[in-house]
C-alpha positions in Angstrom: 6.3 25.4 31.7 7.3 28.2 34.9 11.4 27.2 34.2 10.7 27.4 29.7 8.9 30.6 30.5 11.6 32.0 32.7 13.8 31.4 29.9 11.8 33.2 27.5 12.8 36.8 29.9 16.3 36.1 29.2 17.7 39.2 27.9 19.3 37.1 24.8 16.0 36.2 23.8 14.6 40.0 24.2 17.4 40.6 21.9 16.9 38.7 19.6 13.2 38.8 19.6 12.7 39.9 16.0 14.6 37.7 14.3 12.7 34.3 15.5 9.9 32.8 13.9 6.6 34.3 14.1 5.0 31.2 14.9 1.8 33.0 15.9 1.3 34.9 12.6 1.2 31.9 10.7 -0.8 29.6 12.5 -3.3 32.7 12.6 -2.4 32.9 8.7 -3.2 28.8 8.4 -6.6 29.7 10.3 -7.7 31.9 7.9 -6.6 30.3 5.0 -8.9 27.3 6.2 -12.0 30.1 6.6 -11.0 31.8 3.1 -10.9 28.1 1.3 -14.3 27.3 2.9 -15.9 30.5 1.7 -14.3 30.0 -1.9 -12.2 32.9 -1.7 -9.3 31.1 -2.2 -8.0 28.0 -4.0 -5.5 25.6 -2.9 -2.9 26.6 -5.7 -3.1 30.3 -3.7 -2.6 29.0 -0.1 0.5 27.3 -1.3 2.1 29.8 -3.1 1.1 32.6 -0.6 2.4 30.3 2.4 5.5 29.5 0.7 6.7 32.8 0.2 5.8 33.7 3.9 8.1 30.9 4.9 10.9 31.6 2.8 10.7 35.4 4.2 10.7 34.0 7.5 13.2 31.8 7.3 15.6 33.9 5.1 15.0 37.0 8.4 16.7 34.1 10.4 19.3 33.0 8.1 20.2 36.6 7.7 20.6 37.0 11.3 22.3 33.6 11.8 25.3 34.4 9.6 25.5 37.8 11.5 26.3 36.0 14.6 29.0 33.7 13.0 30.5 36.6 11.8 30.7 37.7 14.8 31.8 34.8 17.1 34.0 34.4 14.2 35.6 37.5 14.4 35.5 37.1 18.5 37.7 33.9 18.2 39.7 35.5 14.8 40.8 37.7 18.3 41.6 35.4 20.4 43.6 33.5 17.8 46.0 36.5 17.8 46.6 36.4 21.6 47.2 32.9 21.7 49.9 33.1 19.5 51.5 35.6 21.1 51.4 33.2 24.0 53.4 30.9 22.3 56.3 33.0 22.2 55.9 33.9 26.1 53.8 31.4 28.0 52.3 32.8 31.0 50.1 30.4 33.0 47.5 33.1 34.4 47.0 34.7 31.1 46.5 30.9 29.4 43.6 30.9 31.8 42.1 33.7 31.2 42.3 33.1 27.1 40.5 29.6 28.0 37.7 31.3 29.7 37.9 33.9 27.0 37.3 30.8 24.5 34.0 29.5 27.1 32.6 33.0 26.8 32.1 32.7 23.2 31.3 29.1 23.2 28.2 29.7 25.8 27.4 32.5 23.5 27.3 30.0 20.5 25.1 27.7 22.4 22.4 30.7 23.1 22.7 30.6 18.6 22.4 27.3 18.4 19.2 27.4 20.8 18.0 29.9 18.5 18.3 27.5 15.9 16.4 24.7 17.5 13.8 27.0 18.4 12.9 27.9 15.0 13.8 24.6 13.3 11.4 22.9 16.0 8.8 25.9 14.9 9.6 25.5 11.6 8.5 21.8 11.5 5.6 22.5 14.0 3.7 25.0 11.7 4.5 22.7 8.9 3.0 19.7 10.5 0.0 22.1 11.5 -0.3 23.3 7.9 -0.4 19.3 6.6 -2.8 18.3 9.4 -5.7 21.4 8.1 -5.5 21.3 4.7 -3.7 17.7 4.0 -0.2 16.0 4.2 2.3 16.6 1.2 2.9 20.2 1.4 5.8 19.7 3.9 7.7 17.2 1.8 7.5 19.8 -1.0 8.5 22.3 0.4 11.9 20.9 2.3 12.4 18.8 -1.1 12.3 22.2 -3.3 14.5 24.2 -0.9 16.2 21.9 0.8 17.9 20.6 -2.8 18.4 23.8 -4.3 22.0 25.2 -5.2 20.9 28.9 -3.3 19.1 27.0 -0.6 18.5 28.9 2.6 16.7 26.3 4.4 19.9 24.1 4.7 21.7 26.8 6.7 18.6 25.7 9.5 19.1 22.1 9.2 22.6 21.6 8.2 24.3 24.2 10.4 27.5 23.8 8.2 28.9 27.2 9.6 27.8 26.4 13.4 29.8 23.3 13.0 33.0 25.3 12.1 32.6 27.8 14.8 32.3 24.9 17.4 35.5 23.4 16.2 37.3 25.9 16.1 36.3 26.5 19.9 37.0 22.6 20.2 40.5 22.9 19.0 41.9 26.3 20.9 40.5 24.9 23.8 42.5 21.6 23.5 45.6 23.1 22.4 45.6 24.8 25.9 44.2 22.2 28.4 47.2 21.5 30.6 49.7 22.1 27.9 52.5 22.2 30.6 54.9 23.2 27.3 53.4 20.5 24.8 51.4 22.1 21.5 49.8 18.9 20.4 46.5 19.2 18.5 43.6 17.3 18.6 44.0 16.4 15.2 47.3 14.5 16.4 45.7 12.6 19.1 42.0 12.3 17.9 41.4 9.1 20.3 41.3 11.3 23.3 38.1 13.5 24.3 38.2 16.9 25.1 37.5 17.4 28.8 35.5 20.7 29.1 31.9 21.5 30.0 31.0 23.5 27.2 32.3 21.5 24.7 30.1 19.1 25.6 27.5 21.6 25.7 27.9 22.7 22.0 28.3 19.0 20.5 25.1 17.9 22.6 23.5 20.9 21.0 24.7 20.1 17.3 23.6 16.7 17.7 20.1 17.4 18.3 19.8 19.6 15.2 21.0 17.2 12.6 18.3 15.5 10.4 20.1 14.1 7.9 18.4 12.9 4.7 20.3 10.6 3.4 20.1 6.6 3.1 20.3 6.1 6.5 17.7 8.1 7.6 15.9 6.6 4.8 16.7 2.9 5.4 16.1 4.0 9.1 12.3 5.2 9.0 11.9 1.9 7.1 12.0 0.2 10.3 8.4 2.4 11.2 10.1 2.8 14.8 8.7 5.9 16.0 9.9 8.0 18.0 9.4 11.8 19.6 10.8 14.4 17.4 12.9 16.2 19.7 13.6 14.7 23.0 14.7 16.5 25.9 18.3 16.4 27.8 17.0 14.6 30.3 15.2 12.3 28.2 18.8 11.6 26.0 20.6 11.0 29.9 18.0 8.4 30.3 18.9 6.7 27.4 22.0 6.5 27.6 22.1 5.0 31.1 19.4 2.0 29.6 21.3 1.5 26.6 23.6 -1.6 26.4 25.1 -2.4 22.8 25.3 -6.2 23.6 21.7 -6.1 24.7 21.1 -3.9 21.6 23.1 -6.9 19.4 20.8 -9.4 20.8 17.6 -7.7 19.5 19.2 -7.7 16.2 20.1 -11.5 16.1 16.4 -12.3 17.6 15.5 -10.4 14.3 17.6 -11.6 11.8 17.0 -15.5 12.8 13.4 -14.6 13.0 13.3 -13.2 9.4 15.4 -16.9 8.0 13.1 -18.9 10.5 10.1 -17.8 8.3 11.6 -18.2 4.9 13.3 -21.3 5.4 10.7 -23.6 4.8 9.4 -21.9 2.0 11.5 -23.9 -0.7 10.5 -27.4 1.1 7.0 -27.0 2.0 4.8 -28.1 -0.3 7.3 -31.5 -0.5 6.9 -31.3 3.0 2.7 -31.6 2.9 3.0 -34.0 0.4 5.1 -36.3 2.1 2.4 -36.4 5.1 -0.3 -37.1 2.6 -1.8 -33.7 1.9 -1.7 -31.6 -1.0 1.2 -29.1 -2.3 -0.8 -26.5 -1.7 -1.3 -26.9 1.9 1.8 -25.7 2.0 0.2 -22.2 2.0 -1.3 -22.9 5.6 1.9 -24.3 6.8 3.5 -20.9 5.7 0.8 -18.8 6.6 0.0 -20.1 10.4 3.3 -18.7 11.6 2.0 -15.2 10.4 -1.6 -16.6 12.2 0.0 -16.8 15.3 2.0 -13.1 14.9 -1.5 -11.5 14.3 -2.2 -12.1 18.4 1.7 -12.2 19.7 3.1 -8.8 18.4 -0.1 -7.6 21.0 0.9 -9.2 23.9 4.8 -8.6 22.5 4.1 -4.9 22.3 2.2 -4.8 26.0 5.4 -7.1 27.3 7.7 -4.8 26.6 6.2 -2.3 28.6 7.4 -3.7 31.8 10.3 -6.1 30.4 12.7 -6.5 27.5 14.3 -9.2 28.5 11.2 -12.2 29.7 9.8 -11.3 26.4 12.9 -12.2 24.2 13.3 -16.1 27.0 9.5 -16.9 25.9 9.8 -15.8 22.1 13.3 -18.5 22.4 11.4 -21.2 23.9 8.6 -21.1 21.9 10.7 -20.7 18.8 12.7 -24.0 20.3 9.8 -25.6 20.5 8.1 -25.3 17.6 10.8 -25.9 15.5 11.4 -29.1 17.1 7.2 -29.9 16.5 8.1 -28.8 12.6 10.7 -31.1 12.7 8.8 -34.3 14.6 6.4 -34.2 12.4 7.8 -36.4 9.4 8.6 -39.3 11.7 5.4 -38.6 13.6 3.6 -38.3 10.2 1.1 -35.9 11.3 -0.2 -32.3 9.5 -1.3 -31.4 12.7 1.9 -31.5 14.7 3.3 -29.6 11.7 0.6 -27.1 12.0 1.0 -26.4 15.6 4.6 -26.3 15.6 4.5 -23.4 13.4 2.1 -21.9 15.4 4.3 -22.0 18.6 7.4 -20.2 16.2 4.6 -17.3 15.1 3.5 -17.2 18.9 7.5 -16.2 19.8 7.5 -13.5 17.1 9.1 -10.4 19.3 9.5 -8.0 16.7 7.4 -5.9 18.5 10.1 -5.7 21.3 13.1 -5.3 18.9 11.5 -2.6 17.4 10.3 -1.2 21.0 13.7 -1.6 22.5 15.1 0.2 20.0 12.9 3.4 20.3 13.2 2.9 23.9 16.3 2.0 25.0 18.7 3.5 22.2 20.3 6.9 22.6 19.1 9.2 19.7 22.7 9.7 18.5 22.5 6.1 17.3 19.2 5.4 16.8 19.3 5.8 13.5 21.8 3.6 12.9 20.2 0.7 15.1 16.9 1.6 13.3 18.8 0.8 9.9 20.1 -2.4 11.5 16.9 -3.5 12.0 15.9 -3.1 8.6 19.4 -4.7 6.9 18.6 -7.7 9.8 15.4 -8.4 8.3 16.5 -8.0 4.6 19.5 -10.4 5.1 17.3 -13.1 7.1 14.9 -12.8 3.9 17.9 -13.8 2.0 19.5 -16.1 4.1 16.5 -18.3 5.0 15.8 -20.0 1.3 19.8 -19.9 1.0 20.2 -22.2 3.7 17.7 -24.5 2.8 18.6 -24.8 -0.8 22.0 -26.2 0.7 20.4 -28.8 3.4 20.1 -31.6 0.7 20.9 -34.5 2.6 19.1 -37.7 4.0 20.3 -39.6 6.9 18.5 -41.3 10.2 19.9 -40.9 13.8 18.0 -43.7 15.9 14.4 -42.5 15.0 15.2 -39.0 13.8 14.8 -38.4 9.7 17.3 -35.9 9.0 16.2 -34.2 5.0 15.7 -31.6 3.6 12.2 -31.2 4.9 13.0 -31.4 8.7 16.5 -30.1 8.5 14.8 -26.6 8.5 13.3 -27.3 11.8 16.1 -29.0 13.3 18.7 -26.4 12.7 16.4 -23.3 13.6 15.6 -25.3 17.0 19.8 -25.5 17.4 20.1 -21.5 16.6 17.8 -20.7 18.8 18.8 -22.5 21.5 22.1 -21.0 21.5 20.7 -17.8 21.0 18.5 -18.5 24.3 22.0 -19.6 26.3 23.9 -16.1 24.6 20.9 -14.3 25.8 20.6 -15.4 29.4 24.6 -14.9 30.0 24.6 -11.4 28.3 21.5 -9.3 28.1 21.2 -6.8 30.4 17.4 -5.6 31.6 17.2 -2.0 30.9 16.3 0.2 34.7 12.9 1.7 34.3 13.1 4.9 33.5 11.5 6.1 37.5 14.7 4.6 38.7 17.3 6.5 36.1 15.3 9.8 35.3 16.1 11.4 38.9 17.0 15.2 36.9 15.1 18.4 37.3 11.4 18.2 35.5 11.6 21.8 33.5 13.6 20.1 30.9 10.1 18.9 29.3 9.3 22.8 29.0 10.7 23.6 25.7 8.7 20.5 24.5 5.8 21.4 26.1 6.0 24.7 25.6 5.8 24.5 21.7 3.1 22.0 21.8 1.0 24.4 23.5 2.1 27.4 21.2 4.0 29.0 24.1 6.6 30.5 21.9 6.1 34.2 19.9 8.8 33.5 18.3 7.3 31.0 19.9 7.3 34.0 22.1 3.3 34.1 23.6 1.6 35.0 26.7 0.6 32.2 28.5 -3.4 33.4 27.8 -2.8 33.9 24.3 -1.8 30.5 23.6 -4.5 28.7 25.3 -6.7 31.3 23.0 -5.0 30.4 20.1 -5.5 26.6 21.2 -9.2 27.3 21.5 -9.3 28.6 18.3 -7.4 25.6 16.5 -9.5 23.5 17.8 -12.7 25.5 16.7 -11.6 24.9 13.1 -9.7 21.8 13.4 -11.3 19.5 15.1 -9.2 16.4 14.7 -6.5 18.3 16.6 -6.2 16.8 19.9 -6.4 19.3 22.9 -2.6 19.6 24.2 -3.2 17.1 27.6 -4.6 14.6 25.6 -1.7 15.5 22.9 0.8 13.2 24.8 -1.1 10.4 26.4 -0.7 7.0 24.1 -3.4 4.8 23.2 -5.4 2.9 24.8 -6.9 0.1 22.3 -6.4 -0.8 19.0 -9.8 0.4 18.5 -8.8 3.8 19.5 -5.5 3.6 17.5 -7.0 3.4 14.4 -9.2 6.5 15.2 -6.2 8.4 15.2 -5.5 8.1 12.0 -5.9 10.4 9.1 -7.4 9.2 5.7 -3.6 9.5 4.2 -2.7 6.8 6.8 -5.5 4.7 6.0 -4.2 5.0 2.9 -0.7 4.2 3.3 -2.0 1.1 5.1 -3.8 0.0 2.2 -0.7 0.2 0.3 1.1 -1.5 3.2 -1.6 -4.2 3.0 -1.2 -4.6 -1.0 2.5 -5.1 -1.0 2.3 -7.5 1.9 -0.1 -9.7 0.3 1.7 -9.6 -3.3 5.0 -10.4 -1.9 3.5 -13.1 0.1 1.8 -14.8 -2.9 4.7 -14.3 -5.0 7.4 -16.3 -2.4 4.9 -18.7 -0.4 3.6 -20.2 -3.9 7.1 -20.2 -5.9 8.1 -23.5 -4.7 4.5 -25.4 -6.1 4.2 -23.1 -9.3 7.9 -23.7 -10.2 7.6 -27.5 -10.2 4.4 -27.4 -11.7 5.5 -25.1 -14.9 9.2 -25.8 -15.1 10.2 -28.6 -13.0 11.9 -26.9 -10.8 14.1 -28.6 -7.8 14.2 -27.1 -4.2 17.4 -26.2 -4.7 16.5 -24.2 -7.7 13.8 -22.4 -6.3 15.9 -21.5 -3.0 18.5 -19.9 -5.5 15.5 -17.7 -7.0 14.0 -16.4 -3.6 17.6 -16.1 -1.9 18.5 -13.8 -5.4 15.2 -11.8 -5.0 16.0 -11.3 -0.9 19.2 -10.3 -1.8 17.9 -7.3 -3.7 16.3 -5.5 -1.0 19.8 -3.1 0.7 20.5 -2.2 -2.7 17.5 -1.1 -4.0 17.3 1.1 -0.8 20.9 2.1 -0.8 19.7 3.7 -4.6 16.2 5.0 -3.2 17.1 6.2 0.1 20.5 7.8 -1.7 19.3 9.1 -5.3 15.7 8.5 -6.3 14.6 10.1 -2.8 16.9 13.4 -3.4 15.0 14.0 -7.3 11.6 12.7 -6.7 9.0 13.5 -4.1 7.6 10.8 -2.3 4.0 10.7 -3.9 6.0 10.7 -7.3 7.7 7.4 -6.0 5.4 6.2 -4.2 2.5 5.7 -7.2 5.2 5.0 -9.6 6.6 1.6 -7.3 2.5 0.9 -6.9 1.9 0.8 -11.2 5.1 -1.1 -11.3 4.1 -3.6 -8.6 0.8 -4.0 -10.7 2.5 -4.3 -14.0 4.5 -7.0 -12.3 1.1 -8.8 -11.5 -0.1 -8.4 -14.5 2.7 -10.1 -16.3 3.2 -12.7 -13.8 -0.5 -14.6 -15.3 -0.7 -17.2 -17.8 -2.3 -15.9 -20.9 -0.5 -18.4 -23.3 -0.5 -22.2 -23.0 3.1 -21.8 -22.6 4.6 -20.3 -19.7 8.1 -19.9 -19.4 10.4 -18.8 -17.2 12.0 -15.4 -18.1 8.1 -14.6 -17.7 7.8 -15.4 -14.4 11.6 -14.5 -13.6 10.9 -10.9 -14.9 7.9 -10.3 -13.7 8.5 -11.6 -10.2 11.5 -9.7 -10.1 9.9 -6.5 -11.3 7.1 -6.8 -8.8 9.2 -8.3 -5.8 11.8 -5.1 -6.3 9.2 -2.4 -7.1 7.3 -3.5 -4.0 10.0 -3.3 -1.9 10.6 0.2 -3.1 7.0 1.3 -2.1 7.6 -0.1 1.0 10.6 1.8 1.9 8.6 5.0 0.5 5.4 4.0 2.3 7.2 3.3 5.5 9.4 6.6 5.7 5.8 8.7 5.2 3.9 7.0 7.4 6.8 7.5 10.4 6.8 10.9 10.0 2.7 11.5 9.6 1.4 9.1 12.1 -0.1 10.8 15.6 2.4 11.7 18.1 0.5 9.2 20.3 1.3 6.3 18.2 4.7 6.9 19.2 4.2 5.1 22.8 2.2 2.5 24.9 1.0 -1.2 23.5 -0.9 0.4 20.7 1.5 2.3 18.5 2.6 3.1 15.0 4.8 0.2 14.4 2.2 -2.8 16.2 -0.2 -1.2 13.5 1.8 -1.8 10.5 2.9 -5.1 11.6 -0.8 -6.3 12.2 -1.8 -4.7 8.7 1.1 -6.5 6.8 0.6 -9.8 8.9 -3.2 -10.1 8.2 -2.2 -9.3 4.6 0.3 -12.6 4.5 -2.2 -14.8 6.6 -4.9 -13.7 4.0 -2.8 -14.6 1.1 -1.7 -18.2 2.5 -5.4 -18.8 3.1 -5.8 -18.0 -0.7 -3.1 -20.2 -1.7 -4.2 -23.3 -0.3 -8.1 -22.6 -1.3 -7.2 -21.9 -4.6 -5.4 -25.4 -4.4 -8.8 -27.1 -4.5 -9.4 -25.7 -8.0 -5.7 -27.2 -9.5 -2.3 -26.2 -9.9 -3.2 -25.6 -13.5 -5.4 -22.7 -12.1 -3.1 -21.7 -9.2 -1.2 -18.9 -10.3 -3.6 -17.0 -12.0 -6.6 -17.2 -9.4 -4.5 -16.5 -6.6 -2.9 -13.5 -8.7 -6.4 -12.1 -9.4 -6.8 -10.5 -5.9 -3.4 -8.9 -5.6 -4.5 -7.2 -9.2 -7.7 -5.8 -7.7 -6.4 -4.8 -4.1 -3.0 -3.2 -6.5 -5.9 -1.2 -8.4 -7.9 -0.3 -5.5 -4.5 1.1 -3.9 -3.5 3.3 -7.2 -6.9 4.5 -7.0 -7.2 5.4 -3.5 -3.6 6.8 -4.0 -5.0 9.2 -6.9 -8.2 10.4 -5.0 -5.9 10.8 -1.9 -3.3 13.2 -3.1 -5.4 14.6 -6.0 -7.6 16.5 -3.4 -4.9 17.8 -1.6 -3.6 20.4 -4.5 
């Protein structure tokens, strides 16, 4: 806070002082917008229209000012440009030097712009988020969607930076062409595979890469992952990173993903031959499916806890018990025995580490590529989805070694056990324990002060007195209460308990939805391999075709979300338009007629399957950028949350399969259909009511 505030008597900032945000006026304006609203002075439709224009005036003041600078830092090195040409008719070493430093100079100017960028696009998103948190979350989504999209946009010259980018390559490039030139001209251009060796280069491309927020499909495809994150980390913070990140380590996470994801789905095909073959219905195969996801409900807690001291014990146990229980699946044909089965899958849900493939990733991943490792994690999962049913639609064999039955019910089991026990041998020869971050984060403390300083309001523009912040943070909390007081702001929590306190109705919400599309998917794939057979006499090779088709679906319909559908609808627009799909894709998935055929249930499952994993790309993306800052670390965060609401959602629909199995297959499909209907309907309602009352 001392160091930040020093910065803020830096005769740059004095300077420029009129031209930055006035974060105070508006979070006074939010204030009394809340009073005004409460009295009845004021309607919703007002506040937004009356805030919006105050923004845009703000930010077009900076934009204004911005371009002024370009102009003239471009003019500065337009300048320079002239001497160095001159130099290449008559090289003279001191004067080389002196245009080099001439070339810093305006570079360390340019990073004093682009820190008055940050500033304001971190205050920007701050009164935003405050704006969302008193009166309800949407209004920042439409208001970046409106202006961020539009041809005269003036917000994108915040975010985008597309003339900052030129100035700094421009300094980039004069620099290079005289670094130790010694008589040679080349260009970076011609040799693009070596880096630029200067200080402030470095300086200005660290500094562009914390201002880009992209919003594209990989930022989209990467908040689907729900790996959160701090919004704008510090230097020091991005050091540490670097120094614990290790791609092969990285790599490994991925693979533990990606056989995790085909180690649930490929049984699905054989199961229910599977129960029958040890005597028990086909419907059991619903509790053979669903105790893996049993097991996840109590191992993604101590998963997530794990990885607070260790990456790398974590990922041996989730191996061995993932060895081991596939091994029990396996065994259990020749030992003929539902229990054995049962437990085996039990060990493979108690090795379910997503938790710490998530948590390394948010962790241990410089933010330069996190959002690239985030979107890894997502297209890992989705290709294990469509790999698991592949594979076991093409282990149709029969053979005995000694004792051992090798089919197609216990092949499954028998090549998971082999993957992962190479995968335990790769990971014990290559991972790499990240340091903890007391033994790599040795550099100066102030760096937290810009952080700090704007979750305490310090700046006003984002430039305040220390006492008229901690006033203004009284008064926030006077009308706000939910707001947390700013030392409480950072600390994670403690219990789930406590977790779920932090959430806002919205989020509840968004669980919901979470918790709908969960158990709907889960009906539709753990009970395709008994209603198939039973209506159309399906083989397991058939109905590993249909659920490896519908996994394949899930990168391209977020390639076209994250890509188009995202950049011309809001989110609430796609969000309750994937939720009536997903119900008229339950709706159409029940037997009305005595005959049911199959481009029925083919459509129907396809239209539910894809529109479901549209809202869940939609829901996920939301919920990462609305959850509490404090569900961003410790055992208890964002991410364990989702996973626990979307596992008891799968272990709740396998449950339902296997009672509803006591009435008859004839009555399977549609009884154990009638609760996704309801809990689809609850959500659209809730949905409604949610967003209805905040315009």
């Amino acid at each position: 806070m001392v160091a930040f505030g020093k910065k803020l008597k830096d005769r740059q900032v004095q300077e420029w002082q009129g031209y930055y945000i006035n974060y105070k006026l508006m979070k006074k304006k939010v204030k009394q917008y809340g009073n005004q609203i409460k009295a009845g002075a004021l309607d919703r439709r007002h506040v937004l229209k009356d805030f919006s224009r105050m923004l845009d005036n703000q930010i077009e003041r900076i934009v204004l000012f911005l371009l002024d600078q370009q102009g003239v830092l471009a003019s500065r090195i337009t300048e320079l440009n002239k001497q160095q040409d001159s130099l290449q008719e008559q090289p003279d070493i001191s004067k080389i030097t002196e245009l080099r430093e001439a070339y810093r100079d305006v570079g360390r100017d340019l990073l004093k712009l682009l820190f008055f960028v940050e500033i304001n696009a971190i205050g920007l998103r701050k009164i935003l988020k405050k704006f969302d948190k008193r009166f309800g979350y949407k209004f920042t989504d439409y208001y970046v969607k409106t202006r961020a999209n539009h041809p005269y946009s003036q917000l994108q010259q915040v975010f985008k930076h597309v003339g900052l980018g030129a100035v700094v390559g421009a300094i980039s490039r004069n620099l290079a062409d005289l670094q130790d030139r010694q008589g040679s001209y080349l260009s970076i251009y011609d040799q693009p595979s070596l880096p630029l060796q200067d200080s402030v280069v470095d300086s200005m491309k660290a500094a562009v890469d914390r201002l880009s927020h992209s919003t594209n499909f990989l930022n989209f495809l990467a908040q689907h992952a729900l790996i959160m994150q701090e919004e704008f980390p510090t230097p020091v913070e991005e050091q540490v990173d670097d120094q614990r990140y290790h791609f092969m380590s990285l790599l490994l996470n991925l693979a533990n993903t990606f056989l995790y994801m085909v180690n649930t789905y490929i049984i699905v095909p054989t199961a229910d031959n599977y129960s029958m073959s040890l005597g028990a219905a086909a419907t059991v195969c619903g509790i053979v499916i669903g105790a893996m996801a049993v097991a996840q409900i109590f191992s993604s807690v101590y998963f997530s806890a794990w990885s607070n001291r260790s990456y790398f014990r974590p990922l041996v146990f989730s191996s061995i018990a993932l060895f081991v229980g596939n091994v029990m699946y396996a065994l259990a044909y020749d030992l003929n025995s539902i229990p054995v089965l049962l437990i085996g899958r039990l060990c493979c849900g108690l090795g379910s580490a997503r938790a710490v493939n998530r948590r390394y990733i948010s962790d241990c991943v410089p933010l330069r590529i996190r959002m690239q490792a985030s979107a890894g994690f997502v297209s890992a999962s989705a290709l294990g989805m469509a790999c698991g049913p592949a594979l076991a639609g093409l282990l149709q064999t029969n053979f005995k070694i000694y004792k051992l039955t090798f089919n197609q019910d216990t092949l499954p089991g028998w090549l998971m056990a082999f993957a992962w026990l190479i995968y335990l041998i790769w990971l014990w020869i290559s991972f790499r324990e990240p340091a903890n971050e007391t033994e790599v984060n040795n550099g100066p403390q102030e760096s937290n002060s810009e952080n700090d300083a704007l979750e305490k309001g310090v700046t006003q523009p984002l430039l305040l007195k220390a006492e008229e912040n901690q006033q203004d943070d009284e008064n926030d909390q006077e009308y706000d209460g939910s707001e947390e007081a700013p030392e409480e702001s950072r600390k994670p929590a403690n219990s789930i308990a406590e977790a779920y306190r932090l959430l806002t109705p919205s989020v509840k919400v968004q669980l919901l939805i979470y918790f709908m599309l969960k158990y709907a998917m889960e009906i539709l794939l753990s009970e395709s391999s008994v209603v198939t057979s039973y209506y159309f006499g399906w083989s397991t090779g058939t109905v590993a075709i249909f659920l490896a088709c519908l996994g394949l679906t899930v990168l391209p319909i977020n390639v076209v979300v994250g890509s188009y559908i995202s950049n011309m609808f809001e989110d609430r627009q796609i969000l309750l338009a994937s939720e009536i799909m997903v119900f008229l894709g339950i709706l159409g998935s029940f037997q009305v007629v005595i005959s049911y055929s199959v481009p029925q249930y083919v459509i129907s499952g396809l239209i539910m399957f894809v529109a479901a994993e549209v809202l869940e790309g939609v829901n996920l993306s939301l919920l990462s950028r609305v959850m509490s800052s404090r569900l961003s670390r410790g055992t208890y965060n964002g991410g364990l949350l989702s996973t626990e609401a979307g596992t008891i959602a799968r272990v709740i629909a396998d449950a339902t399969i296997t009672l509803a199995g006591y009435l008859g297959q004839s009555r399977l499909l549609n009884v154990t259909l009638l609760p996704s209907l309801l809990i689809c309907v609850a959500s659209i309602v809730a949905t409604c009511y949610t967003y209805n009352s905040l315009y």
